[in-house]
CHARMM-style PDB file with segment names, atoms N, HN, CA, C and O in Angstrom:
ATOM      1  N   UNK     1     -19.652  35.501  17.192  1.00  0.00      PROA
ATOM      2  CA  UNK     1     -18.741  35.295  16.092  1.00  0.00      PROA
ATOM      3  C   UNK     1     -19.083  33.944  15.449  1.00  0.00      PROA
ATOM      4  O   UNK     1     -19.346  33.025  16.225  1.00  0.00      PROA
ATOM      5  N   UNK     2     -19.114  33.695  14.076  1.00  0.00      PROA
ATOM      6  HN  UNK     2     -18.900  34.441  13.445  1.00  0.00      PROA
ATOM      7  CA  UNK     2     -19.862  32.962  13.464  1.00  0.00      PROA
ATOM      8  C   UNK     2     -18.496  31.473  13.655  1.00  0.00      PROA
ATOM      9  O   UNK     2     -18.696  30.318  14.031  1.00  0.00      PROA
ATOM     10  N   UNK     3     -17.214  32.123  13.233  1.00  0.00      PROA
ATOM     11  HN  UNK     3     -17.051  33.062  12.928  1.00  0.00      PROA
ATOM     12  CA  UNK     3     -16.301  30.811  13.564  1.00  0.00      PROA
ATOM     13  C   UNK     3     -15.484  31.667  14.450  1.00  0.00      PROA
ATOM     14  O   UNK     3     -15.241  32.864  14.606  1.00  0.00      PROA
ATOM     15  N   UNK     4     -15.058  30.116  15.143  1.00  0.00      PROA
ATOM     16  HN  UNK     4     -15.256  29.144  15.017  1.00  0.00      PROA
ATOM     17  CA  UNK     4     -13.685  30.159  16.335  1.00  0.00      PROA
ATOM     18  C   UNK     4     -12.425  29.954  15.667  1.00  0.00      PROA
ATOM     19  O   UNK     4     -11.930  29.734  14.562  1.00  0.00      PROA
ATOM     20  N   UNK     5     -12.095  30.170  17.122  1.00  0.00      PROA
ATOM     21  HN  UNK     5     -12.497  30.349  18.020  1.00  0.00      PROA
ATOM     22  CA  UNK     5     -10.461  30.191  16.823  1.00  0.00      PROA
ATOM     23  C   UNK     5      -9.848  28.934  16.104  1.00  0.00      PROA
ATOM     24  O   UNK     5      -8.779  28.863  15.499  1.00  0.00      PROA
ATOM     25  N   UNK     6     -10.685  28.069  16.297  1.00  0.00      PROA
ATOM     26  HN  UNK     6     -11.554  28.126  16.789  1.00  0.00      PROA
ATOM     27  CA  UNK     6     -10.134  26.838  15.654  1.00  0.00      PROA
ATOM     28  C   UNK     6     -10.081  26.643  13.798  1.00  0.00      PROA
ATOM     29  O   UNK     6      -9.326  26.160  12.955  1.00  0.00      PROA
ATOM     30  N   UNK     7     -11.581  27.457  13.869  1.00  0.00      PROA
ATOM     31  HN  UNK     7     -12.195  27.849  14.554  1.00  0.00      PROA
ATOM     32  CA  UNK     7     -11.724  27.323  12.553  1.00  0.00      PROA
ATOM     33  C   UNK     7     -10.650  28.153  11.567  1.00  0.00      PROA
ATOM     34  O   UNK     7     -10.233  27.893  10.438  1.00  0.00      PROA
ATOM     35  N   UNK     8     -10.381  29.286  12.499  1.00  0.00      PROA
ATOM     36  HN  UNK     8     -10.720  29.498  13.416  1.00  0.00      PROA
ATOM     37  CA  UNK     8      -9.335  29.830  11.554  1.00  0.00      PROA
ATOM     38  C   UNK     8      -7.938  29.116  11.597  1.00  0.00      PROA
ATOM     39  O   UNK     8      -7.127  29.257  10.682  1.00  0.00      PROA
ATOM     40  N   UNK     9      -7.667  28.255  12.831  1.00  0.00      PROA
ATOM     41  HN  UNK     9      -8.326  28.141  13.574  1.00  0.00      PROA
ATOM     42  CA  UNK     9      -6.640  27.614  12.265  1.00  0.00      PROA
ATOM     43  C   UNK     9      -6.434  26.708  11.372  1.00  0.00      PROA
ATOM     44  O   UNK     9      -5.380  26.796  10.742  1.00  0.00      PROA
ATOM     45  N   UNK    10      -7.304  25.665  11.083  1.00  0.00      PROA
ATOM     46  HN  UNK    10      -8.160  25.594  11.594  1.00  0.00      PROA
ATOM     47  CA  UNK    10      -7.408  24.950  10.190  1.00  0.00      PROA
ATOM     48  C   UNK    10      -7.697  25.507   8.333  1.00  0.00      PROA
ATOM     49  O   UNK    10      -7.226  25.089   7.275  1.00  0.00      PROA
ATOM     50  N   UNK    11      -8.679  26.602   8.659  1.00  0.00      PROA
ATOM     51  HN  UNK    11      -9.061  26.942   9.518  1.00  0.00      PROA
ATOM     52  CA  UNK    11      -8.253  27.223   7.326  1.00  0.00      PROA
ATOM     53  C   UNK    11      -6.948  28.088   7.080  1.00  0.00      PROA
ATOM     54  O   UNK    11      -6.629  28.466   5.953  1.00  0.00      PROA
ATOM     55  N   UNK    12      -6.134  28.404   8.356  1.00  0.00      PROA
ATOM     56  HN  UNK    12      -6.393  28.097   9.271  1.00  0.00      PROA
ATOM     57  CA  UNK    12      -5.146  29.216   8.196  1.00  0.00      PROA
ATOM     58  C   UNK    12      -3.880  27.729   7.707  1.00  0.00      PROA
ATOM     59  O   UNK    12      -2.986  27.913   6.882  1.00  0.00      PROA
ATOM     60  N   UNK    13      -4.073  26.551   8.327  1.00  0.00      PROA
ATOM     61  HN  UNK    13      -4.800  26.401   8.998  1.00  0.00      PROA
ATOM     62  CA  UNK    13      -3.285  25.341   7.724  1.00  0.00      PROA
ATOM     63  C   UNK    13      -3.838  25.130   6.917  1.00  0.00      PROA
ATOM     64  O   UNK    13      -2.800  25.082   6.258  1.00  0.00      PROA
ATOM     65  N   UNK    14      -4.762  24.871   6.028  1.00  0.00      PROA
ATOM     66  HN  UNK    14      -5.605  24.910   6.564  1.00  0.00      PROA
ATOM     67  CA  UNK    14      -5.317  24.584   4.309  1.00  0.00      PROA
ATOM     68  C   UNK    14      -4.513  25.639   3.424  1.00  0.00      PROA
ATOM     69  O   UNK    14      -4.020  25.286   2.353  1.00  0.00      PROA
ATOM     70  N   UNK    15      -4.379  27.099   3.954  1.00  0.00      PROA
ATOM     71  HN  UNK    15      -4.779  27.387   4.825  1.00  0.00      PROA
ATOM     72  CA  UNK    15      -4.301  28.234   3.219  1.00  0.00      PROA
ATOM     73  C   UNK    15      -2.820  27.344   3.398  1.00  0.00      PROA
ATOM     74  O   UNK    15      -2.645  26.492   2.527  1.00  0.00      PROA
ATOM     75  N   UNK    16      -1.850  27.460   4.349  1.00  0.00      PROA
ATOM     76  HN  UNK    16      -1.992  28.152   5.057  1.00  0.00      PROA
ATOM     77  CA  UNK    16      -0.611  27.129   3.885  1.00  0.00      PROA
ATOM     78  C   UNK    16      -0.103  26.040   3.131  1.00  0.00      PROA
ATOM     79  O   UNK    16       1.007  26.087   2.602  1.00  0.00      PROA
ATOM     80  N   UNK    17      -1.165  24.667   3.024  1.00  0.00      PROA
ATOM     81  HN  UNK    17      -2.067  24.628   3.453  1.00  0.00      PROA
ATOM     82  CA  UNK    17      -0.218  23.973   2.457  1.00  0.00      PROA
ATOM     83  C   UNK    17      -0.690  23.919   0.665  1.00  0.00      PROA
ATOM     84  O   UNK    17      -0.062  23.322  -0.210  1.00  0.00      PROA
ATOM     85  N   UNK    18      -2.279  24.929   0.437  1.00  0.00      PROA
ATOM     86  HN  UNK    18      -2.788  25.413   1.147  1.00  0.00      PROA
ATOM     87  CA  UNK    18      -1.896  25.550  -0.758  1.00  0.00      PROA
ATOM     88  C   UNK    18      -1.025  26.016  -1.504  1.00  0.00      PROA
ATOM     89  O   UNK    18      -0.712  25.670  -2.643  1.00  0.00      PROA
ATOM     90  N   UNK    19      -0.417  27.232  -0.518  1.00  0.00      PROA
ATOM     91  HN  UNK    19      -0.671  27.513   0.407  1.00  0.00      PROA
ATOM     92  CA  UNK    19       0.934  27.695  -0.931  1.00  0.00      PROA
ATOM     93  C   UNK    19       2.004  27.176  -0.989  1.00  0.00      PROA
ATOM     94  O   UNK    19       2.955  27.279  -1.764  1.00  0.00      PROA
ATOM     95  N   UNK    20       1.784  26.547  -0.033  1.00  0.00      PROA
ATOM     96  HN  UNK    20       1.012  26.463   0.597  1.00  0.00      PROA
ATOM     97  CA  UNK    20       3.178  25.620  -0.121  1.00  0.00      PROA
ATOM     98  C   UNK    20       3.052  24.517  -1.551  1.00  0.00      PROA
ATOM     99  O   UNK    20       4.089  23.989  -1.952  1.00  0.00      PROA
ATOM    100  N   UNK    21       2.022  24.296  -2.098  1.00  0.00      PROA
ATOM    101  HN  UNK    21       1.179  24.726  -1.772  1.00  0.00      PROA
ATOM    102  CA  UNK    21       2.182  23.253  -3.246  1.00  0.00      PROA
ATOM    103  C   UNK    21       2.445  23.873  -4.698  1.00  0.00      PROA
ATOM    104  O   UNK    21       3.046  23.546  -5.722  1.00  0.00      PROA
ATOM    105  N   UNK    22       1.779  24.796  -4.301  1.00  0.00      PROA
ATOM    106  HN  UNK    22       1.291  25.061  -3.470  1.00  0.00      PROA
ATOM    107  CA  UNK    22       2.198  26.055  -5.510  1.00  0.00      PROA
ATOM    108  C   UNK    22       3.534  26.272  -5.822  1.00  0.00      PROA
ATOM    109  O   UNK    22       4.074  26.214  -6.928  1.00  0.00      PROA
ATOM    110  N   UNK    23       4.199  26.629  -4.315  1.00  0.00      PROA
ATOM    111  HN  UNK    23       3.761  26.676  -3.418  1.00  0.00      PROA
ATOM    112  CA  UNK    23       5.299  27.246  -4.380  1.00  0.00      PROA
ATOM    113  C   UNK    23       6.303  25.728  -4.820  1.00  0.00      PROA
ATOM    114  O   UNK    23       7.436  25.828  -5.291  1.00  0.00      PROA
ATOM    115  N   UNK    24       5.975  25.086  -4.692  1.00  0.00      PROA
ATOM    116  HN  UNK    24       5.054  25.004  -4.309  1.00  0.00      PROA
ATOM    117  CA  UNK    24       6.584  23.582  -4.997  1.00  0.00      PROA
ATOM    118  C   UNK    24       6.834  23.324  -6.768  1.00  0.00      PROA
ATOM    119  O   UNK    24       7.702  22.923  -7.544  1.00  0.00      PROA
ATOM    120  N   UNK    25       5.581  23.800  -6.769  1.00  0.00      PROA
ATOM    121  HN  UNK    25       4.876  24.125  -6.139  1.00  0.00      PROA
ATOM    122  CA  UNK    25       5.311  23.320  -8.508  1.00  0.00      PROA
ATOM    123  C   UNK    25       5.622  24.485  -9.074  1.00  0.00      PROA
ATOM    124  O   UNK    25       5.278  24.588 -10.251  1.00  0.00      PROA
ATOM    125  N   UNK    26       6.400  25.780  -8.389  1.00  0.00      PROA
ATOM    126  HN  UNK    26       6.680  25.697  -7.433  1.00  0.00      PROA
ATOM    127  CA  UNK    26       6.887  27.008  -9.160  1.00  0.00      PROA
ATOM    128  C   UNK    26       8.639  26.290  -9.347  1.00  0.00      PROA
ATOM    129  O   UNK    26       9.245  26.244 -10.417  1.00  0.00      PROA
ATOM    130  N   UNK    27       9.133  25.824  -8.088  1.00  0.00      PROA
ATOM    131  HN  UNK    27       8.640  25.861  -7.218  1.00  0.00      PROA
ATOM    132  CA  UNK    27      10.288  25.936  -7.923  1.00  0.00      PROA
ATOM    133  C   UNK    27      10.994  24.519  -9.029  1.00  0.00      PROA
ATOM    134  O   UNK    27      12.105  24.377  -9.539  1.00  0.00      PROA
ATOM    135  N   UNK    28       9.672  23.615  -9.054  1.00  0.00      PROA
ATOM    136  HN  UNK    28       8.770  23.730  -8.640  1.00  0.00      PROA
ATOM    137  CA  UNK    28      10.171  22.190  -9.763  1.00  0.00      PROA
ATOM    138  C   UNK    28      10.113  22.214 -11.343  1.00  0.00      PROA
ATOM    139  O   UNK    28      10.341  21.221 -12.034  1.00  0.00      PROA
ATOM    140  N   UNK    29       9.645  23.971 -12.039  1.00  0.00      PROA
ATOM    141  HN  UNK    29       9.460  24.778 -11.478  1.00  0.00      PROA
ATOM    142  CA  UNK    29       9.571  24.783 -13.234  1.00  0.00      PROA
ATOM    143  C   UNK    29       9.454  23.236 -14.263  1.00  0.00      PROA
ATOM    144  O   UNK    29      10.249  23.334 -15.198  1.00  0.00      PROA
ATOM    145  N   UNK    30       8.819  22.142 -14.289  1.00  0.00      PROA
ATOM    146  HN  UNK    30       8.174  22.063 -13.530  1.00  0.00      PROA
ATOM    147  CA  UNK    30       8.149  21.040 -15.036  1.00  0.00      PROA
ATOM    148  C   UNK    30       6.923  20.779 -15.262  1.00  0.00      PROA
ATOM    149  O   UNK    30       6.363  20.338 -14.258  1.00  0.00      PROA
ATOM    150  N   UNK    31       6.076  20.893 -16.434  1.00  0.00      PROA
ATOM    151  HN  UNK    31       6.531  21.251 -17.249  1.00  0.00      PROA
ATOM    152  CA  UNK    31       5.093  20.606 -16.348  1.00  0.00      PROA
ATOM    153  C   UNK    31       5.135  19.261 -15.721  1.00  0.00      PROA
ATOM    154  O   UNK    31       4.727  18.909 -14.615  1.00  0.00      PROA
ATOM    155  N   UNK    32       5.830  18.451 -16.853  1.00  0.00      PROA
ATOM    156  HN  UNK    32       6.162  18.737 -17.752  1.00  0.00      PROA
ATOM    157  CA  UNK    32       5.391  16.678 -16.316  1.00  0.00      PROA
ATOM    158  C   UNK    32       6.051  16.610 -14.870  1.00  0.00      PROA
ATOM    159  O   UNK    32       5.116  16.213 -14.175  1.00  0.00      PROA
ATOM    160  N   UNK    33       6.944  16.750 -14.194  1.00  0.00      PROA
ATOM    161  HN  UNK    33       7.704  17.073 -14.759  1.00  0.00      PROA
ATOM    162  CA  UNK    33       7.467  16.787 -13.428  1.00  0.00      PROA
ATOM    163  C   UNK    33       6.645  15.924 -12.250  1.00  0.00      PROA
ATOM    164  O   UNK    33       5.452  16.204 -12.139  1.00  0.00      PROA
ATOM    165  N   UNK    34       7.127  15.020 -11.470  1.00  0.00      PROA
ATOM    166  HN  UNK    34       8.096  14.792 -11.561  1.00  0.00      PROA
ATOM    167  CA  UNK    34       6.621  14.211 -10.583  1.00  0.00      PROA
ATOM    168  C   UNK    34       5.698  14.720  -9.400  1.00  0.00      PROA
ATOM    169  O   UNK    34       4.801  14.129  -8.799  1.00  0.00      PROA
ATOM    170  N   UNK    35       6.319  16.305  -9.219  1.00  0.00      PROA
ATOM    171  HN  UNK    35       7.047  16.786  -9.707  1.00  0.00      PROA
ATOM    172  CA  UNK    35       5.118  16.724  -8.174  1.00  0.00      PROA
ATOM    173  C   UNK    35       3.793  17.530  -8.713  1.00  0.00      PROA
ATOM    174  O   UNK    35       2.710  17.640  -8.138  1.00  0.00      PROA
ATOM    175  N   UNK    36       4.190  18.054  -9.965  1.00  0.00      PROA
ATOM    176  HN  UNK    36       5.070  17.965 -10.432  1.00  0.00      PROA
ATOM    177  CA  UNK    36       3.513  18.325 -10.606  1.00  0.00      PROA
ATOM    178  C   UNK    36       1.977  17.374 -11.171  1.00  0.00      PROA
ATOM    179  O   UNK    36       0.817  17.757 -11.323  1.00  0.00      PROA
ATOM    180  N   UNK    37       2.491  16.305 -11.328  1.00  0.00      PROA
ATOM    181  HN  UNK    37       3.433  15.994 -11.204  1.00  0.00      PROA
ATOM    182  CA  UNK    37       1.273  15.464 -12.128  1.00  0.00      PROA
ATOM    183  C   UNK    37       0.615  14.562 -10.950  1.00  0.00      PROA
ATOM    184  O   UNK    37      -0.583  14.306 -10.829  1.00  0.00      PROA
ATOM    185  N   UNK    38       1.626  14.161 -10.149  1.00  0.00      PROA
ATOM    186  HN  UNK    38       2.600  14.370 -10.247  1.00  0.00      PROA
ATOM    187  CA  UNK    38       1.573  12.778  -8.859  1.00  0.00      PROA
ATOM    188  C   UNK    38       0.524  13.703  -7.659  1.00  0.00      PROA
ATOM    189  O   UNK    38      -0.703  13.608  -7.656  1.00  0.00      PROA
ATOM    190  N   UNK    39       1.174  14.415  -6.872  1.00  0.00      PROA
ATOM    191  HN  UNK    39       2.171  14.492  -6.874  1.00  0.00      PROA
ATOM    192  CA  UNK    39       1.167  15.075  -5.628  1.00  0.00      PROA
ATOM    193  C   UNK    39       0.248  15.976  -5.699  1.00  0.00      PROA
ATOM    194  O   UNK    39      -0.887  15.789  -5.260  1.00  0.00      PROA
ATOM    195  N   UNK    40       0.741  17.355  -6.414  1.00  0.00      PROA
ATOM    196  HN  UNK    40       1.663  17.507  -6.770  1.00  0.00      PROA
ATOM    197  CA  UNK    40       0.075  18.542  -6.295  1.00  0.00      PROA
ATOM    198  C   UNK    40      -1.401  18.387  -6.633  1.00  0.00      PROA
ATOM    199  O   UNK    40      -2.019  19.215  -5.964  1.00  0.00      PROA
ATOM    200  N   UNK    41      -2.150  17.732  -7.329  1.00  0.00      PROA
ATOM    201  HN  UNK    41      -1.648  17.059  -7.873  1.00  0.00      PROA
ATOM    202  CA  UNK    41      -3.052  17.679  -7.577  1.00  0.00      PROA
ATOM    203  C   UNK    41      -4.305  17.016  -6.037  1.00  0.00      PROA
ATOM    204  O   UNK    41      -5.376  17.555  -5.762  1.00  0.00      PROA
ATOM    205  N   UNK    42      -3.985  16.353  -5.646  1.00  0.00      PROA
ATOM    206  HN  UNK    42      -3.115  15.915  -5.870  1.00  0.00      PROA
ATOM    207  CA  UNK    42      -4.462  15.460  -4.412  1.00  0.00      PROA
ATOM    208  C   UNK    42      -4.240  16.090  -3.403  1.00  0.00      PROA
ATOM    209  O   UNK    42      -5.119  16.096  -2.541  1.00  0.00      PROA
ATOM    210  N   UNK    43      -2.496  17.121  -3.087  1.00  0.00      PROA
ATOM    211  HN  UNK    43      -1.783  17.116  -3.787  1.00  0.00      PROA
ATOM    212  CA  UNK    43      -2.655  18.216  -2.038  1.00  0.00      PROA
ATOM    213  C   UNK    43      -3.714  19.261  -2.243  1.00  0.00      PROA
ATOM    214  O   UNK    43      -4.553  19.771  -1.500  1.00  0.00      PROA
ATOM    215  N   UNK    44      -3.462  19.372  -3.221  1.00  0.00      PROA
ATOM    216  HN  UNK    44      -2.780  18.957  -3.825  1.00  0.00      PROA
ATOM    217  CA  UNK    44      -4.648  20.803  -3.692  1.00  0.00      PROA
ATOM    218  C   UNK    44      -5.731  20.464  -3.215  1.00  0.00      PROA
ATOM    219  O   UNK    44      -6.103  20.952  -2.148  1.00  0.00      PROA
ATOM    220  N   UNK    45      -6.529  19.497  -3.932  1.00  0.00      PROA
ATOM    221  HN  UNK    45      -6.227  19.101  -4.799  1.00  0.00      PROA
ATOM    222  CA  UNK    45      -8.162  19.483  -3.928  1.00  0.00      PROA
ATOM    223  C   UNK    45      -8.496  18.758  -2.176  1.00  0.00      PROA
ATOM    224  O   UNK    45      -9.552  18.769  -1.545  1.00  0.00      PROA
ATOM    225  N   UNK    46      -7.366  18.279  -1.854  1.00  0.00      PROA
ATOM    226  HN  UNK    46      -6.508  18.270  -2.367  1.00  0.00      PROA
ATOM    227  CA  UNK    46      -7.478  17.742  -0.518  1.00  0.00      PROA
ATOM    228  C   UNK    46      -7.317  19.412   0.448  1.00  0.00      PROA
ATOM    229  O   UNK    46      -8.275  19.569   1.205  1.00  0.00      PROA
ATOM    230  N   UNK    47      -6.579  20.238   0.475  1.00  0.00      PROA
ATOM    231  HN  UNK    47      -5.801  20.111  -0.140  1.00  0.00      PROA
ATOM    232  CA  UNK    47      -6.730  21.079   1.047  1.00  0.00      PROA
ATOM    233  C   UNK    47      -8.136  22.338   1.069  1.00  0.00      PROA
ATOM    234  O   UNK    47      -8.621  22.984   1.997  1.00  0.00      PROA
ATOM    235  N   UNK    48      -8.492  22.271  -0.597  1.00  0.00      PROA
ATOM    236  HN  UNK    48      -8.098  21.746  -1.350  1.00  0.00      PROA
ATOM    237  CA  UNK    48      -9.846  23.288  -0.814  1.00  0.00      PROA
ATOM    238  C   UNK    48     -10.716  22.170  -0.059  1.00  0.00      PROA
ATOM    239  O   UNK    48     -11.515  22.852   0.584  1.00  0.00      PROA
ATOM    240  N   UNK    49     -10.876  21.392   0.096  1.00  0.00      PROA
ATOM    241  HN  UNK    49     -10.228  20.839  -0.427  1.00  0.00      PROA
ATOM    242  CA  UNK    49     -11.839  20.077   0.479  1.00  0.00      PROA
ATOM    243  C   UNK    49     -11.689  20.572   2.643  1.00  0.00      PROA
ATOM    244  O   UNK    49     -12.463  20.860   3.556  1.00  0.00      PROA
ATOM    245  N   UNK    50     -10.472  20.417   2.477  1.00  0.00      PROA
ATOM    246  HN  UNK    50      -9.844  20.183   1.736  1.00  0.00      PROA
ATOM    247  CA  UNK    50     -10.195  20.996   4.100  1.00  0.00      PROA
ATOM    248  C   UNK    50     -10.721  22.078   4.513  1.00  0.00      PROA
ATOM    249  O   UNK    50     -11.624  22.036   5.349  1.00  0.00      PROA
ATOM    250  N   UNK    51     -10.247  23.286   3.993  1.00  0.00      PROA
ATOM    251  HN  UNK    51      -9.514  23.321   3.313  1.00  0.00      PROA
ATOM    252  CA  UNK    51     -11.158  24.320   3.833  1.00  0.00      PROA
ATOM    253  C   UNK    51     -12.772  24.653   3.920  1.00  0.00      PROA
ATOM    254  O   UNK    51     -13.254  25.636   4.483  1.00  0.00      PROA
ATOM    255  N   UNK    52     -13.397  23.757   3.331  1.00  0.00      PROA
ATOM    256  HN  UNK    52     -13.005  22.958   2.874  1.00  0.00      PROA
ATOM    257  CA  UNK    52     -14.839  23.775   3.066  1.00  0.00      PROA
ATOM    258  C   UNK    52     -15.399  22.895   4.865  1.00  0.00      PROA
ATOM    259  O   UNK    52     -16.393  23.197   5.524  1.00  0.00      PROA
ATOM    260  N   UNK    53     -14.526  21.996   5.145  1.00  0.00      PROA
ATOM    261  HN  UNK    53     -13.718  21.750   4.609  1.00  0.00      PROA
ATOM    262  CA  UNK    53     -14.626  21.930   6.367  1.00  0.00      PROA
ATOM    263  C   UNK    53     -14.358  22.551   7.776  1.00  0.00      PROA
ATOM    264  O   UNK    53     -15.032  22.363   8.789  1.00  0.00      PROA
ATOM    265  N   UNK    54     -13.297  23.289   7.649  1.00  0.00      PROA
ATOM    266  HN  UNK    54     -12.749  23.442   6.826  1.00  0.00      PROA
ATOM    267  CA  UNK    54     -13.248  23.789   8.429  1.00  0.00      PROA
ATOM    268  C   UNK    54     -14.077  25.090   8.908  1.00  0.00      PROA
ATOM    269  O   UNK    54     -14.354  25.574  10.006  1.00  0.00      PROA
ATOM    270  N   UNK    55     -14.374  25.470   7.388  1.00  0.00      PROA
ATOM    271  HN  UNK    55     -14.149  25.077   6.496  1.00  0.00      PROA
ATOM    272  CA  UNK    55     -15.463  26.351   7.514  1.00  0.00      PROA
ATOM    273  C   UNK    55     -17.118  26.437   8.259  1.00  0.00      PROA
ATOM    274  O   UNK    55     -17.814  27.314   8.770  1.00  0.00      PROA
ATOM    275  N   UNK    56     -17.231  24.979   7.966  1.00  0.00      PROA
ATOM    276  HN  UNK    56     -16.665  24.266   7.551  1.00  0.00      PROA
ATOM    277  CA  UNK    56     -18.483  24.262   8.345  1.00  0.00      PROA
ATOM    278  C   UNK    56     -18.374  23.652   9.447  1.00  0.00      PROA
ATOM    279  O   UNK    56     -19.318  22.876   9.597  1.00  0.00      PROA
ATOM    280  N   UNK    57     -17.475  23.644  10.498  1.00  0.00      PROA
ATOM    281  HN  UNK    57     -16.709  24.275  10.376  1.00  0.00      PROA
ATOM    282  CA  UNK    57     -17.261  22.373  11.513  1.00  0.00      PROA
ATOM    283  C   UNK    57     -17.179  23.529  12.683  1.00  0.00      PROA
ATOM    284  O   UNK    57     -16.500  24.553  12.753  1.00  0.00      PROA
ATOM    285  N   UNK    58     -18.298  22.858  13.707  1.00  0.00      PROA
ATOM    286  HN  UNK    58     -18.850  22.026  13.650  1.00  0.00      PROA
ATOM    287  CA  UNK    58     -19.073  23.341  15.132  1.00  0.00      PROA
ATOM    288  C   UNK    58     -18.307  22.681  15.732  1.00  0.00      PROA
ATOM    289  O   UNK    58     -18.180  21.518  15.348  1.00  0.00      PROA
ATOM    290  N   UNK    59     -17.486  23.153  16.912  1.00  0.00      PROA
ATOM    291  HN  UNK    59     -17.589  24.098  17.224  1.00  0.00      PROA
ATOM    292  CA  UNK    59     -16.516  22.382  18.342  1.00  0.00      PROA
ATOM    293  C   UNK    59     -17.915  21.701  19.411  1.00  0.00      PROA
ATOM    294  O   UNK    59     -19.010  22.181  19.704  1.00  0.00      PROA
ATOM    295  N   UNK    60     -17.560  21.010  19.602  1.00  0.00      PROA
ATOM    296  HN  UNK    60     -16.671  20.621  19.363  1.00  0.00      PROA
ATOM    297  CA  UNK    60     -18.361  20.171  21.134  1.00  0.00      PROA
ATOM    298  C   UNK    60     -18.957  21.467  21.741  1.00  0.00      PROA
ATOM    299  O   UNK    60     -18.198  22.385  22.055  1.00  0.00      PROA
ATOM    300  N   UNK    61     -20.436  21.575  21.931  1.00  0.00      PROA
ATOM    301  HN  UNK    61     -21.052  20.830  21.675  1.00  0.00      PROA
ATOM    302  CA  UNK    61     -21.044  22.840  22.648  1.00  0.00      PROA
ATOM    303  C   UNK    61     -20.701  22.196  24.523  1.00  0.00      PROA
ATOM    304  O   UNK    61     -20.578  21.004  24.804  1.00  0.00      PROA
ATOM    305  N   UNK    62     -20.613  23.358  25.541  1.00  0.00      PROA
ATOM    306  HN  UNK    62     -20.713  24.327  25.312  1.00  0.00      PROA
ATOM    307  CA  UNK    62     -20.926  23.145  26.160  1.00  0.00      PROA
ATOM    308  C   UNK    62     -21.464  22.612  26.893  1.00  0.00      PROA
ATOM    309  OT1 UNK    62     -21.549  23.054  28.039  1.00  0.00      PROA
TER     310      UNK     62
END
């Protein structure tokens, strides 16, 4: 199997706190809005950024 269990957790935590920023910037219905312009942007690209690692990241071999 190409990734472990680990790897899917860490992309399975990237995948959530995507959603979760989304679902943030649905519920705060502001463009300018403080999480909108401040936050969401830096969670986002910090989580696709997580993602791309976790994808790529080998555990301590044996």
């Amino acid at each position: 199997m190409p990734l472990g269990a680990m790897n899917y957790l860490f992309i399975a935590l990237g995948a959530l706190v995507i959603a979760l920023s989304y679902t943030i910037m649905y519920f705060e219905k502001e463009v300018d809005g403080l999480f909108a312009l401040d936050i969401a942007p830096f969670s986002l690209v910090g989580s696709y950024l997580w993602i791309l690692f976790a994808i790529f990241w080998r555990g301590k071999k044996k």
